[in-house]
NUVOSE-356164 format. One record per atom (N, C-alpha, C, CB): x, y, z. Coordinates in pm, whole numbers, padded with zeros to 5 digits, always signed. Glycine has a CB too. Layout:
<nodes>
XYZ
...
</nodes>
This chain:
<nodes>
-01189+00341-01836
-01256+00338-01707
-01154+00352-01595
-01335+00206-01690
-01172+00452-01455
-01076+00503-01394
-01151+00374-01260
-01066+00702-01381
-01030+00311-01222
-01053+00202-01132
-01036+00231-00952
-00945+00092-01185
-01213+00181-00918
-01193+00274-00792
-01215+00157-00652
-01330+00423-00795
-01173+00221-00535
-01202+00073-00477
-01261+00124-00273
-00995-00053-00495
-01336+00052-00236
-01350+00088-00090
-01320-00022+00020
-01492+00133-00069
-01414-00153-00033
-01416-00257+00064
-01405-00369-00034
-01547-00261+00164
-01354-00471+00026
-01348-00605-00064
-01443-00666-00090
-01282-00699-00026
-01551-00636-00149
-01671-00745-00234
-01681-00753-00365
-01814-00715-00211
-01787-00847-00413
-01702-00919-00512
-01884-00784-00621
-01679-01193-00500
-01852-00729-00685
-01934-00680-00808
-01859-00731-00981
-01934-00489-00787
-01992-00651-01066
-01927-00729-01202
-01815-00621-01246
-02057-00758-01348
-01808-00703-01385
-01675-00668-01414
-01711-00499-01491
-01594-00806-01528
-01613-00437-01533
-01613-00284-01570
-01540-00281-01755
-01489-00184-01425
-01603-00180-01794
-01555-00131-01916
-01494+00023-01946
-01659-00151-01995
-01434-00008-02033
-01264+00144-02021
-01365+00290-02103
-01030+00077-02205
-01365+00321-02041
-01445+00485-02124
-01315+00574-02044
-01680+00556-02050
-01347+00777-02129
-01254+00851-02103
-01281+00894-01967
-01239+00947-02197
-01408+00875-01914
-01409+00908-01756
-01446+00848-01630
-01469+00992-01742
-01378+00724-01647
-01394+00645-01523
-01253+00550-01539
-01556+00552-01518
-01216+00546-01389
-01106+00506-01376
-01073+00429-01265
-01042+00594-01387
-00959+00346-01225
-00958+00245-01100
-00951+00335-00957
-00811+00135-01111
-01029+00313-00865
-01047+00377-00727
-01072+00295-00647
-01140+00470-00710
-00947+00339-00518
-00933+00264-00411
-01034+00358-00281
-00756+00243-00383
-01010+00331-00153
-01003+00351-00033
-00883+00433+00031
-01015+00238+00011
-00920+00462+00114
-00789+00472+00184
-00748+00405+00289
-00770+00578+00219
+01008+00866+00999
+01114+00796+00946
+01235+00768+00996
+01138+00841+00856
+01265+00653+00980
+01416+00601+00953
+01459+00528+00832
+01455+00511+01055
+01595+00569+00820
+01617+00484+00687
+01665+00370+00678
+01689+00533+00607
+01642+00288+00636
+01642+00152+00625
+01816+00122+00579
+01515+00103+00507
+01866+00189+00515
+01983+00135+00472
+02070+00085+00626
+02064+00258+00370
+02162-00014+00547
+02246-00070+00639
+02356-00029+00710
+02280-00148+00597
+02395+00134+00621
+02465+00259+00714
+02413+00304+00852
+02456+00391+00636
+02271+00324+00818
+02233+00406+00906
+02148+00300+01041
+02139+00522+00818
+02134+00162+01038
+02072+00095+01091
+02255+00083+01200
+01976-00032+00986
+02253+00097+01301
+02408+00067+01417
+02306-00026+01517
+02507+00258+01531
+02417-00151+01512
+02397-00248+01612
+02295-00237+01700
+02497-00260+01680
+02342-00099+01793
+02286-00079+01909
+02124-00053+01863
+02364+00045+01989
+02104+00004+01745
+01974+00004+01720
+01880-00094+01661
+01964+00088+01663
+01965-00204+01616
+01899-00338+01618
+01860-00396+01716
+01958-00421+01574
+01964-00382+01831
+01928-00474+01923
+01838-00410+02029
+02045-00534+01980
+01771-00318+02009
+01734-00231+02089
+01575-00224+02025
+01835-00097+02090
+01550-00252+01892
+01429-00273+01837
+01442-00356+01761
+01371-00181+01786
+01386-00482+01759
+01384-00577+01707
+01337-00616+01566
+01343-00623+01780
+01203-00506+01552
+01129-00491+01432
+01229-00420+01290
+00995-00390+01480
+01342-00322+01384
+01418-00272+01246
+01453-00349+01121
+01540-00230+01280
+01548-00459+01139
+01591-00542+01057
+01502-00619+00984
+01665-00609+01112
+01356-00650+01058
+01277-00686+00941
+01194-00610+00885
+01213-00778+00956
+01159-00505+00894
+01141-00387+00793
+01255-00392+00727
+01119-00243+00849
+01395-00349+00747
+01453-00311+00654
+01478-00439+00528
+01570-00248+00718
+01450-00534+00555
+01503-00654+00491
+01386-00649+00366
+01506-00808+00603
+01242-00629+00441
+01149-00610+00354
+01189-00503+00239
+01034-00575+00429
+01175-00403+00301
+01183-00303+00194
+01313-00356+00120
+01193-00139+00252
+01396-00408+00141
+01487-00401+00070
+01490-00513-00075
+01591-00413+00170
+01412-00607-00017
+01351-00692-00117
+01237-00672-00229
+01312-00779-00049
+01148-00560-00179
+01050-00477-00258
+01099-00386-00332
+00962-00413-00186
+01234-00354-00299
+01256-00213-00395
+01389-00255-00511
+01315-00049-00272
+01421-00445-00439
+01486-00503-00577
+01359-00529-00689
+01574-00666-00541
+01248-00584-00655
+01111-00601-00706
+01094-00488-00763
+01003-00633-00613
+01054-00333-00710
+00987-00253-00832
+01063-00189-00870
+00881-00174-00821
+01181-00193-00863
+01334-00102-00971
+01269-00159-01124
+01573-00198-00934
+01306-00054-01182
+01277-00040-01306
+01436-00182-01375
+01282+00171-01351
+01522-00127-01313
+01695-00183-01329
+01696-00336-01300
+01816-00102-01200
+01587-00394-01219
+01604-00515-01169
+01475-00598-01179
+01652-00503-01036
+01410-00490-01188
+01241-00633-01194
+01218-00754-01343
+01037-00502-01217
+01312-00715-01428
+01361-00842-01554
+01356-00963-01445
+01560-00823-01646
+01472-00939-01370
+01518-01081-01354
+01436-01133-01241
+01677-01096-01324
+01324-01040-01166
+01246-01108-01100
+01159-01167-01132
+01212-01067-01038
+01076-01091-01294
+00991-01140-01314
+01010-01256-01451
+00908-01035-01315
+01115-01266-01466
+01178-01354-01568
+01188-01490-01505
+01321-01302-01615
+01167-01494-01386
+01204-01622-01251
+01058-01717-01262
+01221-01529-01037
+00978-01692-01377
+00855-01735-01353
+00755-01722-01454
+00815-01681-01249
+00709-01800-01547
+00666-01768-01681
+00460-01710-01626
+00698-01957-01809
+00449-01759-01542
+00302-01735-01490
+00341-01567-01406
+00236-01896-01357
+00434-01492-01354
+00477-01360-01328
+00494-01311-01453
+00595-01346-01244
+00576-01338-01630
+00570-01306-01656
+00430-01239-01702
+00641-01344-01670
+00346-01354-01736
+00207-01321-01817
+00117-01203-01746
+00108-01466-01823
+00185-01225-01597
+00046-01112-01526
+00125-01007-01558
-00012-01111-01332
+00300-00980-01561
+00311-00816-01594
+00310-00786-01717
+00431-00748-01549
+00316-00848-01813
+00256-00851-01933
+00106-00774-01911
+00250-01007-01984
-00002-00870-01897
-00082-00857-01904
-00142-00687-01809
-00110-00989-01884
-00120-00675-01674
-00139-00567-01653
-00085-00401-01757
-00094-00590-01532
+00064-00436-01820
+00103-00345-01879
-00003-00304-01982
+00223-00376-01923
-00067-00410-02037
-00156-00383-02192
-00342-00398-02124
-00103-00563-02353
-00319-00372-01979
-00479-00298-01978
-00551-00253-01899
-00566-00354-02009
-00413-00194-01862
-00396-00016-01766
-00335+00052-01819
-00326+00010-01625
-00361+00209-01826
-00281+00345-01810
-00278+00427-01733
-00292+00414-01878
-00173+00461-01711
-00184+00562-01591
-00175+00730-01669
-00032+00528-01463
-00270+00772-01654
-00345+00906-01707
-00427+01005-01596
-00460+00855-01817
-00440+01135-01664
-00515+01228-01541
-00606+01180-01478
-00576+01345-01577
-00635+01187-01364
-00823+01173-01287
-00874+01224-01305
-00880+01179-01174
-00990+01131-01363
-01110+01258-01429
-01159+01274-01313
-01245+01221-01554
-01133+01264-01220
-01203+01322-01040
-01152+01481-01027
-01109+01211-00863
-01062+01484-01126
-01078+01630-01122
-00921+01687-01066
-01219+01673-01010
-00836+01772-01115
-00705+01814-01104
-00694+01796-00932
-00681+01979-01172
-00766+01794-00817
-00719+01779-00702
-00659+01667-00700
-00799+01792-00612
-00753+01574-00788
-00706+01428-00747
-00556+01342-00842
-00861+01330-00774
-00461+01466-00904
-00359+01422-00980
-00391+01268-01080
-00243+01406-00868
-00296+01214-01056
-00302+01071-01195
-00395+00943-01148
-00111+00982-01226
-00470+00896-01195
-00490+00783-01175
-00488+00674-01269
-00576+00790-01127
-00532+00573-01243
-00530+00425-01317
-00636+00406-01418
-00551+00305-01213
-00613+00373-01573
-00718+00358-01692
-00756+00200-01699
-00649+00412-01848
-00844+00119-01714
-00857+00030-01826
-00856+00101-01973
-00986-00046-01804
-00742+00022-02032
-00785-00018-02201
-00886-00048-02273
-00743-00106-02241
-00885-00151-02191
-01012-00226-02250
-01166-00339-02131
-00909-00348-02362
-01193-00396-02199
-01309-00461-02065
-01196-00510-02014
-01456-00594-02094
-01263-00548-01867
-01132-00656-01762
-01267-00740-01715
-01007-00553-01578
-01212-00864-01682
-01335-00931-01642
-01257-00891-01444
-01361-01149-01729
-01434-00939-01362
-01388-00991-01222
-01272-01049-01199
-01464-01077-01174
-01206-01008-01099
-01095-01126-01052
-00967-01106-01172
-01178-01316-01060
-00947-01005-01185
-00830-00984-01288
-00729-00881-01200
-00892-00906-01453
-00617-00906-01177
-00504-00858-01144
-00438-00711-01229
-00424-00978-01158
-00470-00595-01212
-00443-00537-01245
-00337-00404-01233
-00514-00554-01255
-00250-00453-01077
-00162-00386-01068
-00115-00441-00935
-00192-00254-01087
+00018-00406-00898
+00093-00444-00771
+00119-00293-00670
+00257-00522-00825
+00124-00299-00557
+00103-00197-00508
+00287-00175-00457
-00032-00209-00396
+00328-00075-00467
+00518-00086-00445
+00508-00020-00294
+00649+00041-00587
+00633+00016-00259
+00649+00031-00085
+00776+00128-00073
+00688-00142+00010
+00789+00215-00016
+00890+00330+00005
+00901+00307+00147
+00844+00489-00040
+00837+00257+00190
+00820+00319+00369
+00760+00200+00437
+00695+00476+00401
+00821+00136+00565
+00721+00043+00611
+00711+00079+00760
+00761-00114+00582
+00589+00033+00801
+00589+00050+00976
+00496-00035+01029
+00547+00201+01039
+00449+00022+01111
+00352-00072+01228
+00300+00013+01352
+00450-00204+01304
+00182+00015+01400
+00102+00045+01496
+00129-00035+01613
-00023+00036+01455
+00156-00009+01710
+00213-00104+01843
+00211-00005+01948
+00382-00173+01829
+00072-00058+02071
+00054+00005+02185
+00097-00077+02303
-00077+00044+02194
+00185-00020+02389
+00186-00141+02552
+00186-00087+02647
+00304-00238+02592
+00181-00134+02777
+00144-00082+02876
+00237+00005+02899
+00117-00158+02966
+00233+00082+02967
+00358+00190+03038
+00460+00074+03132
+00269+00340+03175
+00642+00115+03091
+00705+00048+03170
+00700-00002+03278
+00764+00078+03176
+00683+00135+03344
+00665+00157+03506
+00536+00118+03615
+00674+00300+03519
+00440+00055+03453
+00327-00015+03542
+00288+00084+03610
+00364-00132+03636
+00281+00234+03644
+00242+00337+03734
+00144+00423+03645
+00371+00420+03793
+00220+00460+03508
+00104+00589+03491
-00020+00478+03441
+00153+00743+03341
-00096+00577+03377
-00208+00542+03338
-00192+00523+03138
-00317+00667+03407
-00106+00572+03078
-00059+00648+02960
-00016+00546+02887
+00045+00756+02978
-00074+00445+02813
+00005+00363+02717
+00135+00429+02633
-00096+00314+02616
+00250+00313+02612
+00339+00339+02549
+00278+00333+02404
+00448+00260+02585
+00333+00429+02325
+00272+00415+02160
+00439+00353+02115
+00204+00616+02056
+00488+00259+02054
+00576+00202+01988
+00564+00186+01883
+00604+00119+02019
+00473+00222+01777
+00443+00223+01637
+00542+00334+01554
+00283+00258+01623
+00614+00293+01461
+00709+00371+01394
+00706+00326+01267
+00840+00369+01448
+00779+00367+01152
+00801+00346+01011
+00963+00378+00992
+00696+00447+00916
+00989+00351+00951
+01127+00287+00878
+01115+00333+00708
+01128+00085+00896
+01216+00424+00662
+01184+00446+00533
+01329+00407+00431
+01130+00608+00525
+01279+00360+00298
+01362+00280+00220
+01513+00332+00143
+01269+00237+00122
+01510+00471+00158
+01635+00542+00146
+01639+00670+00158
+01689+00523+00043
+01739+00739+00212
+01776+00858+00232
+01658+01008+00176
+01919+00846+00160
+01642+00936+00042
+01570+01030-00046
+01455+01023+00013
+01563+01003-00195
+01415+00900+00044
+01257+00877+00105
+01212+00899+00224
+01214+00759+00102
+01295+00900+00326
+01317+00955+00460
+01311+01096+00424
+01455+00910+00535
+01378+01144+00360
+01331+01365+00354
+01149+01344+00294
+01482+01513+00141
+01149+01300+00186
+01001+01250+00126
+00871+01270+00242
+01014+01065+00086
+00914+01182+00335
+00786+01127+00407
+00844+01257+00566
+00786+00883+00441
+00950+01288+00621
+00990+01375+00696
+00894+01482+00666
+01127+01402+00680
+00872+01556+00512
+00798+01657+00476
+00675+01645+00417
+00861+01720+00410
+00623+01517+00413
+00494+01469+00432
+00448+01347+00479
+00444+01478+00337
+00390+01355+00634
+00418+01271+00728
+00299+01142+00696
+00412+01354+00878
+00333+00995+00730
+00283+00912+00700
+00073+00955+00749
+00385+00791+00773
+00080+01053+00819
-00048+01035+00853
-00184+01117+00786
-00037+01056+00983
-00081+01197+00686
-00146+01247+00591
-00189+01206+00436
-00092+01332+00593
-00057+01071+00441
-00055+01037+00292
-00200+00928+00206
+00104+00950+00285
-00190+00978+00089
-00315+00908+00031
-00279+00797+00009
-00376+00956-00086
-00103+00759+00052
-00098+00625-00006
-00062+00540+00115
+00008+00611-00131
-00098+00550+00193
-00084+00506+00335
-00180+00345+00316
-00164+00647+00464
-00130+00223+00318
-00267+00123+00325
-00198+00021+00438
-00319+00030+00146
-00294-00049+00492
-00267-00184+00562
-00225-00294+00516
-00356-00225+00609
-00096-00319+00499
-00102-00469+00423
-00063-00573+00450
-00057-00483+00328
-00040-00577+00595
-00067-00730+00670
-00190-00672+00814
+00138-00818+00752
-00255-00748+00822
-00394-00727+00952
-00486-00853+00925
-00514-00557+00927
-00497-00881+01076
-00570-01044+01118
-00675-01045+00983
-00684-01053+01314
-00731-00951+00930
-00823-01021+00834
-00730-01114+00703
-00927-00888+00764
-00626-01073+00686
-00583-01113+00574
-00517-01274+00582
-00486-01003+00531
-00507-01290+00705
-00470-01362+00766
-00333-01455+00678
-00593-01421+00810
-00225-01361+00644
-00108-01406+00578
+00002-01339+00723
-00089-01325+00386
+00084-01430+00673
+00218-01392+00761
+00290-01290+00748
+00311-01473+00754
+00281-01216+00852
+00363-01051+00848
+00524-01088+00839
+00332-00938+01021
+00591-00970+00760
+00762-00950+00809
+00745-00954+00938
+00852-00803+00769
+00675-00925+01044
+00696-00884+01204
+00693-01031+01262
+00558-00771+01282
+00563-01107+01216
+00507-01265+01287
+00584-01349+01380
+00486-01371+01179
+00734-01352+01342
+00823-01400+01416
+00864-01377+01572
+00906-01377+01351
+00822-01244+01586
+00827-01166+01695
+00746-01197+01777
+00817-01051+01677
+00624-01266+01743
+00495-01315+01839
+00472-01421+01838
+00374-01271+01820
+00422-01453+01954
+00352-01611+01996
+00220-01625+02008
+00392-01667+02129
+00155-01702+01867
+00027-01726+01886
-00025-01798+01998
-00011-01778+01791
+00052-01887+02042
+00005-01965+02178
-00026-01883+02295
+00114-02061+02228
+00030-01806+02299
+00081-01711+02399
-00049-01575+02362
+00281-01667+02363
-00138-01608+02261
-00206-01463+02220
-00155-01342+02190
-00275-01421+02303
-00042-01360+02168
+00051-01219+02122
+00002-01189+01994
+00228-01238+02107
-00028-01072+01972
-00163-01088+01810
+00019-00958+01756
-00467-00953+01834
+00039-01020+01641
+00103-00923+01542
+00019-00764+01497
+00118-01019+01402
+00122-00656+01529
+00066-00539+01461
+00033-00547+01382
+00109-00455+01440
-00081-00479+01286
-00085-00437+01160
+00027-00380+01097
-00175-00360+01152
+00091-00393+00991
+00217-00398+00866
+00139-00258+00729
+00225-00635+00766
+00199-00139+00765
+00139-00061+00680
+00256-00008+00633
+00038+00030+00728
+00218+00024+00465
+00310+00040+00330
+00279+00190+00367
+00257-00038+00149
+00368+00263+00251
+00355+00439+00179
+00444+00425+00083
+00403+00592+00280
+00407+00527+00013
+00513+00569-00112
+00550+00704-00124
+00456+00539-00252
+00639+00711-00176
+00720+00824-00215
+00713+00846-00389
+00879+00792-00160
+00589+00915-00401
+00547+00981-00562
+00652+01031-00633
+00445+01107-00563
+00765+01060-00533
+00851+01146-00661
+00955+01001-00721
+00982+01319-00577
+00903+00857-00668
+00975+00759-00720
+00937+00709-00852
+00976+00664-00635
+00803+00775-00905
+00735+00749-00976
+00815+00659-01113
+00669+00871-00991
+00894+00746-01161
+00950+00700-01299
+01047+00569-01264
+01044+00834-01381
+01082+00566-01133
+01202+00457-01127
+01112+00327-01072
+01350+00507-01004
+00970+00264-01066
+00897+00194-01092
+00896+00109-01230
+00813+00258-01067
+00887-00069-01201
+00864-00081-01298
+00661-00113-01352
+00974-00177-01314
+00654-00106-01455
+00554-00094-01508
+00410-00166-01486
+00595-00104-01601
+00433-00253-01370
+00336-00331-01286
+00270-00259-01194
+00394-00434-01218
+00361-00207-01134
+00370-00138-01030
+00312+00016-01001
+00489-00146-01017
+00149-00037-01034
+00042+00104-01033
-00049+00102-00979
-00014+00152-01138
-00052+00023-00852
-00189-00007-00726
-00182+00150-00681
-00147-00151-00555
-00052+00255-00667
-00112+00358-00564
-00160+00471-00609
-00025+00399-00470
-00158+00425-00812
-00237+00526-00854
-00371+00575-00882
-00205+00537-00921
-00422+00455-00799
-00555+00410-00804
-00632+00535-00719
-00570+00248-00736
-00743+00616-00735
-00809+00696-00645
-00925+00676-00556
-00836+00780-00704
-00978+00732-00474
-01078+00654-00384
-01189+00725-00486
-01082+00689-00187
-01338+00630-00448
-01441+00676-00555
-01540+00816-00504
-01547+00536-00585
-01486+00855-00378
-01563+00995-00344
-01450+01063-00297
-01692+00995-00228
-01467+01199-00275
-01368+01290-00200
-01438+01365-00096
-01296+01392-00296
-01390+01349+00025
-01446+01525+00113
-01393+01660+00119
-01442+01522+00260
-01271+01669+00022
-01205+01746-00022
-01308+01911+00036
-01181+01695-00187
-01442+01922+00003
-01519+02026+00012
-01607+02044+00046
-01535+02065-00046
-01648+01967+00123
-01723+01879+00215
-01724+01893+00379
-01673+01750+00185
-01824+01984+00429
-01818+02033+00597
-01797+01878+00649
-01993+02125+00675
-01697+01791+00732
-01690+01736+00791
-01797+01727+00919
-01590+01752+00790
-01893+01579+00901
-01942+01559+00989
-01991+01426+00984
-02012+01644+01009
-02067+01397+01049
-02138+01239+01059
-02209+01177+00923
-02271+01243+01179
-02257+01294+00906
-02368+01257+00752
-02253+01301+00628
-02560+01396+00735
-02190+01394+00632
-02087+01393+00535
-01962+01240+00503
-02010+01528+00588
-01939+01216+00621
-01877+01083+00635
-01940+00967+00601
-01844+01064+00753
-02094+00920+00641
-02147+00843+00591
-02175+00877+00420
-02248+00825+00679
-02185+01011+00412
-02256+01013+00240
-02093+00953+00134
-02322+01254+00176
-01997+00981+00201
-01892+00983+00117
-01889+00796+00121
-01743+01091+00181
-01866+00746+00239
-01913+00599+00216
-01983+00533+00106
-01988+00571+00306
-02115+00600+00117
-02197+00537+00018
-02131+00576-00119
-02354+00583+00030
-02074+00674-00154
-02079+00715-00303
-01936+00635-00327
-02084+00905-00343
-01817+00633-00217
-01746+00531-00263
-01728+00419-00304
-01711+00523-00232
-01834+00340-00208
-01858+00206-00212
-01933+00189-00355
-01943+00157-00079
-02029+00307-00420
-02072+00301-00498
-02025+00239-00638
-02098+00389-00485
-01899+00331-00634
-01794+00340-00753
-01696+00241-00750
-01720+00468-00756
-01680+00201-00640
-01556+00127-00670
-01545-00027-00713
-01482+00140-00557
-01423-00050-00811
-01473-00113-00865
-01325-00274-00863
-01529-00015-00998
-01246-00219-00741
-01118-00305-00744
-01107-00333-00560
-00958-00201-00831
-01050-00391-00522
-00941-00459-00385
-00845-00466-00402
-00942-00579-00332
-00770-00452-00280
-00643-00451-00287
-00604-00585-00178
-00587-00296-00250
-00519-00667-00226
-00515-00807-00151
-00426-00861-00131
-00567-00896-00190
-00341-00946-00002
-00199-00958+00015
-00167-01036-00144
-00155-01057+00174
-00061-01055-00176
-00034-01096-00301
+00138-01180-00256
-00039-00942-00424
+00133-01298-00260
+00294-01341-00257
+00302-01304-00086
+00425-01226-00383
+00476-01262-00080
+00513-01258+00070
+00467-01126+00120
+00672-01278+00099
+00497-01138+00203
+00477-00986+00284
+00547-00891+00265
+00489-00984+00414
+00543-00753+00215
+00434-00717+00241
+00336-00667+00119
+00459-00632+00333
+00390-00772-00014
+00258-00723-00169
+00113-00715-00147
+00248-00847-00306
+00069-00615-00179
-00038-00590-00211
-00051-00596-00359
-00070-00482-00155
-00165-00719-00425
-00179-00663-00524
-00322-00615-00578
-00119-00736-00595
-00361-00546-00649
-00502-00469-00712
-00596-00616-00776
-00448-00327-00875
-00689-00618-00766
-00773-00738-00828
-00891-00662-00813
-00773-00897-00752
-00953-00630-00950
-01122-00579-00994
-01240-00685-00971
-01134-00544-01172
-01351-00634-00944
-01414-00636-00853
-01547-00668-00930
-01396-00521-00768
</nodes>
């Protein structure tokens, strides 16, 4: 069964056949070369993006996630357990839609079935114009990407196109962003939204938990005249199918997959 997902509600649990599968919804480089003083102190948000990513990509290295997940006998059992009942295999949605996510076997509700990894982090951030004169909000929303390789990656396919683009800190989730520090709830300073991407060609250097972004959404408009009723129909047939959420998991910024 190919695991699909739109909105977070709670349906029953799903069984593994050859054509259904898990379905979701839908630079700078972070290294410490390329981050200069002047550009820390000049954006404040850099250093905790980069700190993030840098802690996520000790997490899904193939070279290093032993000793993370060795730190914890209840981490071990869930990557255990996700390894033996998921595969990541073609989409039967059809060659547009490349690889997606299998059950093995039944999964009940509320089962953890993959962690979502991070190449790229950013944030949405609008403020007034300096000069208090024009009319033209400042847009300050940028992404920060996790190495050299991944910065050309996302340079030649820009965060606003990608299928793996998700939100994973926003007031609904109501967990503490990498950014939070930066704002004063007293004060109503509301934290940006915290949005992940990946870089597909990292694929193999993942470790084996780490298959939330192969998950596909449960409709496509791929061929589909864009319009009001096309947009709503694709709604319904997603919401239809899908059969997982994606949910903060641990610190900021995990997402992990939980069926539905």
């Amino acid at each position: 069964m190919m695991l699909t997902l739109l909105l977070p509600t709670i349906a029953a649990a799903f069984a593994p056949s050859n054509h259904c599968c898990f379905r979701t919804s839908t630079s700078v480089s972070s290294s410490s070369e390329d981050l200069t003083a002047v550009t820390i102190q000049s954006n404040p948000f850099l250093p905790l993006l980069s700190e993030g990513l840098r802690k996520t990509s000790i997490a899904t290295n193939k070279a290093t996630s032993d000793q993370i997940f060795a730190s914890s006998p209840s981490l071990q059992r869930m990557r255990q357990q996700v390894k033996q009942l998921t595969k990541v295999g073609q989409s039967s949605l059809g060659e547009h839609a490349g690889k997606g996510l299998f059950a093995t076997k039944n999964i009940k509700a509320g089962t953890i079935v993959g962690l979502y990894p991070a190449h790229a982090l950013g944030y949405e951030l609008v403020a007034p114009p300096a000069d208090g004169e024009s009319d033209e909000m400042q847009d300050l929303s940028m992404f920060i990407a996790g190495s050299n390789e991944d910065e050309l990656y996302f340079q030649a396919n820009p965060h606003g196109n990608s299928p793996y683009l998700h939100a994973t800190d926003q007031p609904l989730f109501q967990r503490q962003s990498l950014l939070s520090s930066l704002f004063d709830e007293s004060k109503d300073e509301m934290t940006p939204p915290l949005y992940l991407d990946v870089n597909p060609n990292r694929n193999d250097e993942l470790d084996g938990i780490w298959t939330s972004h192969f998950i596909n959404d449960g409709a496509s408009l791929l061929n589909a005249k864009i319009n009001g009723d096309s947009i709503e129909q694709y709604y319904v047939q997603s919401s239809k199918a899908k059969n997982c959420c994606h949910f903060p998991f641990g610190p900021s910024p995990i997402l992990a997959t939980i069926t539905t």
